[in-house]
ZALUMLO-509520 format. One record per residue (C-alpha): residue in one letter; x negated, y negated, z negated; chain. Coordinates in steps of 0.05 Angstrom, whole numbers. Last residue first. Example, Ala and Ser with C-alpha at 12.3 -4.5 7.8 and 13.67 -1.06 7.14 Angstrom:
<sites>
SITE residuo     c1     c2     c3 cadena
SITE       S   -273     21   -143      A
SITE       A   -246     90   -156      A
</sites>
This chain:
<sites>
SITE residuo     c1     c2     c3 cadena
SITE       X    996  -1933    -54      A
SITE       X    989  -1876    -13      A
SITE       X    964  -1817    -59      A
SITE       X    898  -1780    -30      A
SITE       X    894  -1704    -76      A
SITE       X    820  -1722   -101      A
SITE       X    753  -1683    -90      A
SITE       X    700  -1708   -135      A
SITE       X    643  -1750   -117      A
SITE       X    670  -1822   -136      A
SITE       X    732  -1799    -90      A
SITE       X    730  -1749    -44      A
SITE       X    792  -1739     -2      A
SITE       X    842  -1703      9      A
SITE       X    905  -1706     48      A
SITE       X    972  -1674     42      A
SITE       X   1024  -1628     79      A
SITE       X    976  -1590    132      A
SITE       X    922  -1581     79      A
SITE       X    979  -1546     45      A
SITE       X   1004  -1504     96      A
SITE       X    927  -1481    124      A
SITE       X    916  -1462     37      A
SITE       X    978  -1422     52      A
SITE       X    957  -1381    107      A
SITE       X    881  -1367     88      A
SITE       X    911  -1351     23      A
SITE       X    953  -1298     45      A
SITE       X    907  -1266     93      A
SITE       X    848  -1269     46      A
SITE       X    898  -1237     -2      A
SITE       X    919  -1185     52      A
SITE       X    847  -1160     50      A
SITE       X    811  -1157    -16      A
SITE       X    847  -1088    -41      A
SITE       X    834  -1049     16      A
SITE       X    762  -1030    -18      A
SITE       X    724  -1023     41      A
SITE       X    677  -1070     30      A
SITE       X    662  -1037    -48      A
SITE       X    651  -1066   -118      A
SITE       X    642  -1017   -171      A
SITE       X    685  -1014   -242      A
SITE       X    626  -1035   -281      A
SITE       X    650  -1093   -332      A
SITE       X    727  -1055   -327      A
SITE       X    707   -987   -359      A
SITE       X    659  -1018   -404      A
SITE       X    711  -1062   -447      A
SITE       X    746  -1007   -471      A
SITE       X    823   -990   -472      A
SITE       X    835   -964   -394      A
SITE       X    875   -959   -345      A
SITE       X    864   -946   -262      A
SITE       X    823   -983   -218      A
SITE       X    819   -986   -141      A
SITE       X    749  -1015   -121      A
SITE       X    731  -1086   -141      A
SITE       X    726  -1132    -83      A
SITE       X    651  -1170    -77      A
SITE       X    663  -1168      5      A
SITE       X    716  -1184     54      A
SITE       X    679  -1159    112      A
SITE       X    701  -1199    173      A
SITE       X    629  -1180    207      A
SITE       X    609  -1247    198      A
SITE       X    617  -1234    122      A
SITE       X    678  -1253     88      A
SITE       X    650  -1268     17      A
SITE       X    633  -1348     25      A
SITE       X    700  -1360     46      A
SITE       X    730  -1337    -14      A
SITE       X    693  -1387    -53      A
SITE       X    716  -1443    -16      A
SITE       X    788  -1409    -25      A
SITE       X    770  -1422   -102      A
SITE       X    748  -1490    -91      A
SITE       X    813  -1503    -53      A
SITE       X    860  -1487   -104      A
SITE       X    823  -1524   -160      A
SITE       X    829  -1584   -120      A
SITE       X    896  -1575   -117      A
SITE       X    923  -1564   -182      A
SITE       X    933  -1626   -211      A
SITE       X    953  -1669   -155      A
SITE       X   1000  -1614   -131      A
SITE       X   1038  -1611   -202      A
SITE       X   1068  -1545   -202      A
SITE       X   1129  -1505   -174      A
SITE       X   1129  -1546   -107      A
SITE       X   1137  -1504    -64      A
SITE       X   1067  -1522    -29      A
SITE       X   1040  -1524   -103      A
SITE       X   1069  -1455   -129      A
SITE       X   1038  -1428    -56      A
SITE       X    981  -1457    -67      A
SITE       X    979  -1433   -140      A
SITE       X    995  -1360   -112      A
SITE       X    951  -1359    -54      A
SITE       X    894  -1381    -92      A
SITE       X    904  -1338   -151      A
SITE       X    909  -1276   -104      A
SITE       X    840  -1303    -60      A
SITE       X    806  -1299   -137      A
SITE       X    834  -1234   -158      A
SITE       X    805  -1200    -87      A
SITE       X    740  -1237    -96      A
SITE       X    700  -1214   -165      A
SITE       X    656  -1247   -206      A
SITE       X    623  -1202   -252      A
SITE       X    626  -1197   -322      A
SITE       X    585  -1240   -361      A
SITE       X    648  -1292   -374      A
SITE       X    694  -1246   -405      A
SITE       X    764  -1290   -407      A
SITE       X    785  -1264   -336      A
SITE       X    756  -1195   -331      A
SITE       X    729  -1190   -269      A
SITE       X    716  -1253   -269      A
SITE       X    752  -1318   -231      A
SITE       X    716  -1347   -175      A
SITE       X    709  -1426   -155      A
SITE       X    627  -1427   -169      A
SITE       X    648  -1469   -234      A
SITE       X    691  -1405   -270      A
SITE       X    766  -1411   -276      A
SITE       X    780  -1397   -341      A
SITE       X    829  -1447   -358      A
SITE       X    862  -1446   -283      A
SITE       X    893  -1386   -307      A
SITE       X    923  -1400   -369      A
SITE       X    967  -1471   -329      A
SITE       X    979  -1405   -278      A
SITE       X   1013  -1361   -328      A
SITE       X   1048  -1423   -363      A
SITE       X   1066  -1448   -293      A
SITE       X   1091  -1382   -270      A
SITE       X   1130  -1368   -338      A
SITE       X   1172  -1424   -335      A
SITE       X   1197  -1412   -259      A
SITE       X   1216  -1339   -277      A
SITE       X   1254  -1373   -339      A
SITE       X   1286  -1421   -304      A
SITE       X   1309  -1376   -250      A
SITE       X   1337  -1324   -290      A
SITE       X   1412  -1348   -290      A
SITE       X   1413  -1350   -208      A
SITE       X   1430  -1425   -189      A
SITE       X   1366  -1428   -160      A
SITE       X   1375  -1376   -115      A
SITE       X   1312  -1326   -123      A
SITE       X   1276  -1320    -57      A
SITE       X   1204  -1360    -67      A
SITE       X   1220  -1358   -135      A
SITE       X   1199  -1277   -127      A
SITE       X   1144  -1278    -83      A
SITE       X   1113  -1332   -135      A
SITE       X   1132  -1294   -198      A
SITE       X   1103  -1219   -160      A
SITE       X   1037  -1275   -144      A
SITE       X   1028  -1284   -211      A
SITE       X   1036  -1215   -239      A
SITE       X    990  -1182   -179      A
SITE       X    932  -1236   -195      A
SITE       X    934  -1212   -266      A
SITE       X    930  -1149   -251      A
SITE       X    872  -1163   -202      A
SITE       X    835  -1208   -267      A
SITE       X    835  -1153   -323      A
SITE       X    856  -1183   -383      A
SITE       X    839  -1126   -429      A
SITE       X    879  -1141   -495      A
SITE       X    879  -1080   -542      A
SITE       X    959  -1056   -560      A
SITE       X    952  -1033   -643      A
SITE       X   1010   -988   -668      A
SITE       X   1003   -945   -595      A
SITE       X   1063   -907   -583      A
SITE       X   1092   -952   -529      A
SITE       X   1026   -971   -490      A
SITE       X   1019  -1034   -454      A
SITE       X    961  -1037   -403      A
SITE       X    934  -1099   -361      A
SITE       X    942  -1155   -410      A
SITE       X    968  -1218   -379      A
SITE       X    947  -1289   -393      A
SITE       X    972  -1352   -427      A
SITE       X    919  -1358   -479      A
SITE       X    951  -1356   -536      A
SITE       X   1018  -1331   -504      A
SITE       X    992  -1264   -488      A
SITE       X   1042  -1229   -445      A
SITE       X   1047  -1159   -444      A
SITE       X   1110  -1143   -481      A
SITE       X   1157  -1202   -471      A
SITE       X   1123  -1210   -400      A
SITE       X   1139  -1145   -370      A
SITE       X   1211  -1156   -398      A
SITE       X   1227  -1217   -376      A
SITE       X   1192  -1200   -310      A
SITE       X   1225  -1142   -305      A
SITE       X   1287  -1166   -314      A
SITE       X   1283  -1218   -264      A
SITE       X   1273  -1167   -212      A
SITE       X   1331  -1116   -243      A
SITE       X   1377  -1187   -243      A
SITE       X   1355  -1200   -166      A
SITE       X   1367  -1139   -138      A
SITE       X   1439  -1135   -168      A
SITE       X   1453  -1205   -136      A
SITE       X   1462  -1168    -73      A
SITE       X   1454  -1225    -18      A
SITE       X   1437  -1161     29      A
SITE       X   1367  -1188     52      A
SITE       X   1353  -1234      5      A
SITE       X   1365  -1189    -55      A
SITE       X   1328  -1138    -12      A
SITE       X   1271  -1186     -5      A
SITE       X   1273  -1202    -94      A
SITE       X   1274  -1119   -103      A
SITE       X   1216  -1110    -49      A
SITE       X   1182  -1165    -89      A
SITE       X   1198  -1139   -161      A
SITE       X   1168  -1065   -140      A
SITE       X   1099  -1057   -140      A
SITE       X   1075  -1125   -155      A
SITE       X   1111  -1117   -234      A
SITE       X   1076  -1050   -226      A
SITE       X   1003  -1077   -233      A
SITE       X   1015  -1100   -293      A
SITE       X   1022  -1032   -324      A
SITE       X   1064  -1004   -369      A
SITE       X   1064   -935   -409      A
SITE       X   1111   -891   -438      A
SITE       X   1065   -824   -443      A
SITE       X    998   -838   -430      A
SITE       X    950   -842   -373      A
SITE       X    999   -835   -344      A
SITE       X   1074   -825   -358      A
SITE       X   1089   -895   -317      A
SITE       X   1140   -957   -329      A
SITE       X   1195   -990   -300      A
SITE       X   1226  -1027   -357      A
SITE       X   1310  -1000   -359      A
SITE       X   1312  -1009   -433      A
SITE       X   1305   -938   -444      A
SITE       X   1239   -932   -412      A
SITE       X   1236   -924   -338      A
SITE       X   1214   -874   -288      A
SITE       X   1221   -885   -209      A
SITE       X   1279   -850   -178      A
SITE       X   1341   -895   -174      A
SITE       X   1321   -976   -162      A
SITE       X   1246   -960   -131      A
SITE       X   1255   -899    -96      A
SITE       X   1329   -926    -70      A
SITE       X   1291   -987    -56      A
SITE       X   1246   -942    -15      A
SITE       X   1297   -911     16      A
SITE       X   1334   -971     40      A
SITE       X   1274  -1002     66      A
SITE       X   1252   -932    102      A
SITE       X   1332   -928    134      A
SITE       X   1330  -1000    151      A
SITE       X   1263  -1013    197      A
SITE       X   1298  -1004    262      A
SITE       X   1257  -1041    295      A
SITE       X   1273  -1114    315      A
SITE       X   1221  -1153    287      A
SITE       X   1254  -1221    284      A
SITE       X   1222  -1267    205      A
SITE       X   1277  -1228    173      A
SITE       X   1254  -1158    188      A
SITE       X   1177  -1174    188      A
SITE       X   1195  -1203    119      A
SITE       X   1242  -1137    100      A
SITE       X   1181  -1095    124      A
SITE       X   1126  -1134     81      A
SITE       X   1177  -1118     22      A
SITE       X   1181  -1042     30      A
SITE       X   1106  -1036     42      A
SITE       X   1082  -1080    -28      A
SITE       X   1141  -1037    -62      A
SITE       X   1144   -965    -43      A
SITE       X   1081   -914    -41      A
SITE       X   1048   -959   -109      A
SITE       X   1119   -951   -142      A
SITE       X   1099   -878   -149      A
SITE       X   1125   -807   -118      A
SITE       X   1149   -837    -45      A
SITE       X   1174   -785      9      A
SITE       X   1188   -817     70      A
SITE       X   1130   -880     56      A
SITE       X   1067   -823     34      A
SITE       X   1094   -775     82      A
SITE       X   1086   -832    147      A
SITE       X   1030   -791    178      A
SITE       X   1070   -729    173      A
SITE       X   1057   -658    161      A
SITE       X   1110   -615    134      A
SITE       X   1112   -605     65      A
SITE       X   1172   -613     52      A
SITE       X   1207   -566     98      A
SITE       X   1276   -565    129      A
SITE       X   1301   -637    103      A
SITE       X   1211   -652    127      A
SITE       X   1221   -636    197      A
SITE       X   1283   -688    206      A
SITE       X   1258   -737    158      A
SITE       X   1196   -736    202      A
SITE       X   1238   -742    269      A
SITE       X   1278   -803    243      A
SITE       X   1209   -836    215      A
SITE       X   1172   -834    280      A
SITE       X   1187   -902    312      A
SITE       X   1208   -943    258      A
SITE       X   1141   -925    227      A
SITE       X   1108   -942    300      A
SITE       X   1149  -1009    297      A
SITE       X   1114  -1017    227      A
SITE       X   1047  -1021    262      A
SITE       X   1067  -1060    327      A
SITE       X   1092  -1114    281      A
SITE       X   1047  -1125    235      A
SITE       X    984  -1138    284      A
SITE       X   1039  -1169    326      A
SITE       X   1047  -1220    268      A
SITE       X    978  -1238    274      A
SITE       X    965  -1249    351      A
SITE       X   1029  -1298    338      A
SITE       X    997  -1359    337      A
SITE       X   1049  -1413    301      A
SITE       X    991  -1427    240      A
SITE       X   1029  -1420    186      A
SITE       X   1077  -1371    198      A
SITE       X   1031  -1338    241      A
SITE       X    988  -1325    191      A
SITE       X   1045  -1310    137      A
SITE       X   1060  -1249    177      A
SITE       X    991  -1226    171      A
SITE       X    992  -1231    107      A
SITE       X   1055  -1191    102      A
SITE       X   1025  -1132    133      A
SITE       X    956  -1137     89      A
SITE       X    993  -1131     23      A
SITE       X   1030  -1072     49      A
SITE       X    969  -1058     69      A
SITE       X    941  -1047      2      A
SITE       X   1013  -1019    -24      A
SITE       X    985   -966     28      A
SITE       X   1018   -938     95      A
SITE       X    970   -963    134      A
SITE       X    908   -923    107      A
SITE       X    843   -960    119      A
SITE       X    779   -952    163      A
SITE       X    809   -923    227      A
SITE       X    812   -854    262      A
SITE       X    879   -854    303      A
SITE       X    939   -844    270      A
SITE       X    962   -765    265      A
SITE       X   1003   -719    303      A
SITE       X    985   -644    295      A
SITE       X   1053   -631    259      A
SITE       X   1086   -645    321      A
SITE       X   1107   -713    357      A
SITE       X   1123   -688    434      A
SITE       X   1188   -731    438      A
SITE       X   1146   -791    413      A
SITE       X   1119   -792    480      A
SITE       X   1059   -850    474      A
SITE       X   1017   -789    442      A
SITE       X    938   -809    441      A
SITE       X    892   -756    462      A
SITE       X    851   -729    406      A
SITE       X    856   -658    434      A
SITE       X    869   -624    367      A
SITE       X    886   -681    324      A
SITE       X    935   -709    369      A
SITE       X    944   -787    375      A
SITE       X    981   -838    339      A
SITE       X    969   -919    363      A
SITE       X    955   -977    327      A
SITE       X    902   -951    266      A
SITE       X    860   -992    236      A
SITE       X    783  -1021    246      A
SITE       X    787  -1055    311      A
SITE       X    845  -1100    288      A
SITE       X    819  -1105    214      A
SITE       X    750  -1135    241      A
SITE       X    785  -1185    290      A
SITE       X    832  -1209    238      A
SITE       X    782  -1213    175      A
SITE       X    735  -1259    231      A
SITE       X    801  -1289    237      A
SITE       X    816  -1306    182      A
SITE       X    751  -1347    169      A
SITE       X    756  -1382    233      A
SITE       X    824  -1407    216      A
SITE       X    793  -1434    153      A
SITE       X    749  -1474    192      A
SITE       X    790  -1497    242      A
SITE       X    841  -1522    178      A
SITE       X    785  -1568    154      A
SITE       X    754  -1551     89      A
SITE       X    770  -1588     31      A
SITE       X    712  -1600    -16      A
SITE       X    654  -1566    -51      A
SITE       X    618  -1510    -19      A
SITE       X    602  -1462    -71      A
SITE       X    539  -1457   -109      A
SITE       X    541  -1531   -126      A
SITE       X    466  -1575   -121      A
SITE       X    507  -1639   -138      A
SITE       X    488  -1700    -91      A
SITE       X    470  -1758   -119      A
SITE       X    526  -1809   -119      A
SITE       X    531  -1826   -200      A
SITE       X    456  -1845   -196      A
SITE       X    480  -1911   -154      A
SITE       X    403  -1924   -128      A
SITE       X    354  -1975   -136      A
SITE       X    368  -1991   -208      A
SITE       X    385  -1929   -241      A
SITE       X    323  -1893   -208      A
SITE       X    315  -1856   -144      A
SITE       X    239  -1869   -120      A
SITE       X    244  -1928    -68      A
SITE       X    266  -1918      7      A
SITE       X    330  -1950    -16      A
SITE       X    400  -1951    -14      A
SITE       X    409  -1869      2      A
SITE       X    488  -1848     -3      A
SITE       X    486  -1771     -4      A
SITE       X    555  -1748     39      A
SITE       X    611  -1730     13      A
SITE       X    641  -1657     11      A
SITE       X    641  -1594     60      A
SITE       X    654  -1610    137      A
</sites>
């Protein structure tokens, strides 16, 4: 159950004599308080049951539409099966690992399979793909978009999910994609001079925020994986450099677009950038040696980023679209990033728990409220590109199916469970306190 209950010492009107004023209880738009761990398992899973009827687990022929379990007769009619999302997106990239993270935290491994028997398929099929596609590049594949990769979006959020499923037992041979998309990622994808990963569009020499989430994790799980220190000096680099840039230390937040040949660089905090940023510093620590010469500095900009954060958190538990523009809408997939992210920076102990915390869970209490009974994660803000006026980010639409609100549900389902598991909370005078044994 939400909150405390509404203490009544009298059958009198409420006044400051017959009743403690200071225990009335507060008409809040969100649930306030910790929610049990059933409850949030509940949540997931309505996301869990909706996302395992609505994707693809098996590949069938598009002719005939029977499904092919011979993957000796794969052609270029082979496709997935019909589904609602495209698995080989950073989206679901984002997805994989949260599933992963379920069953980390909660020891039922329904959601790791979900994972698993996806990128065992990719495993599955690659060698013949690469095969067809040395002779002829554009032959059909429903794994193009992870062989051949033309943006960090096709590499990063997929490449690291795979190293997790890799270290936490899959055994598929998942090597040959990781190591070409790292490849992708390390060799192939454009940079400016000083080695920032950056994009020609929608102008030349330009970075985005989002990018940082598109490639420093798969860089920090291949440091992890090999114990090459290499991947973990381009991962810190990028942050450095990201954040010497982009970085706003007024107010402690992120813009979303840095262009080189512009004299002037406007300041649109857009909140899903921002929540790609904190969690790429959170995915990163969470590998990063500590004796590695960037650590301090990765770990120093999380809590100012986060400390900025919290600062605009609005009272229903959401974040806005943009962050510090309070009449734009509130929006969900930003909101379940932050709350991964801090409870994750809290549960590793990054940031002051007592401090944090009850932020932390009023913004998963507002997640809640947006997955639907149907496991709809709605109030997500579609996919958004760049751009340098306020309008373009007040009415980017809001759509169920964009993939974006997903994996974040996952991911803070999963780490809000961990930290409810490691402390106790309580409400105190009305307001929900981190319980200290005295």
């Amino acid at each position: 159950m939400f909150g405390a209950s509404l203490i009544g010492f009298s059958q009198e009107p409420a006044n400051d004599v017959t009743t403690p004023l200071h225990l009335l209880q507060a008409n809040y738009p969100t649930p306030y308080g910790a929610q049990s761990i059933e409850d949030i398992v509940l949540t997931v899973d309505r996301v869990y049951d909706f996302l395992e009827s609505e994707t693809a687990s098996k590949l069938i022929d598009s002719k005939t539409h029977t499904e092919i379990t011979n993957y000796k007769k794969l052609d270029e009619n082979t496709v997935f099966s019909p589904g609602a999302f495209r698995l080989t997106s950073y989206e679901w990239g984002v997805t994989y690992a949260g599933m992963l993270h379920l069953t980390e935290a909660t020891g039922d491994e329904k959601y790791a399979d979900y994972t698993n028997k996806r990128l065992q398929i990719f495993a599955d099929i690659a060698p013949f793909y690469n095969k067809k596609m040395k002779v002829d590049k554009n032959y059909p594949s429903p794994i193009k978009q992870s062989l051949k990769p033309h943006a960090l979006d096709d590499a990063g959020a997929v490449c690291a999910a795979m190293i997790k499923a890799k270290r936490a037992g899959l055994d598929a041979d998942l090597r040959p994609l990781i190591d070409n998309f790292i490849d992708y990622i390390s060799n192939k994808q454009f940079r400016l001079e000083d080695g920032t990963l950056a994009r020609n569009r929608p102008q030349p020499n330009t970075l985005w925020l989002d990018d940082l989430f598109m490639s420093v994790p798969a860089l920090a799980q291949m440091g992890k994986l090999t114990g090459d220190n290499k991947y973990f000096d381009d991962a810190v680099k990028q942050i450095t450099q990201f954040s010497e840039r982009m970085f706003n230390a007024e107010n402690n937040l992120y813009m979303h677009g840095w262009v080189m040949a512009m004299e002037d660089h406007p300041q649109f905090h857009w909140a899903r950038a921002n929540g790609w940023a904190v969690m790429t510093l959170v995915e990163l620590l969470d590998v990063l040696p500590e004796s590695h010469a960037g650590y301090n500095t990765v770990l120093t900009q999380l809590q100012k980023h986060i400390k900025g954060l919290l600062k605009y958190q609005d009272g229903t538990g959401f974040w806005h679209q943009l962050i510090d523009k309070n009449e734009t809408y509130l929006e969900t997939s930003a909101t379940a990033i932050y709350t991964y992210a801090m409870a994750k920076a809290i549960n590793n102990g990054y940031i002051d728990k007592m401090a944090y915390s009850p932020a932390v869970l009023l913004a998963w209490n507002a997640v809640s409220t947006k997955v639907n009974e149907k496991g709809h994660v709605e109030g997500t803000c579609v996919g958004t590109g760049m751009g340098f006026d306020p309008a373009f980010y007040y009415y980017r639409p809001i759509n169920i199916y964009a993939a974006h609100g997903y994996g974040p549900v996952l991911l803070a389902g999963a780490e809000v469970i961990k930290l409810l598991k490691s402390n106790t909370f309580e409400i105190n005078d009305s307001s929900l306190q981190l319980k200290v044994n005295n």
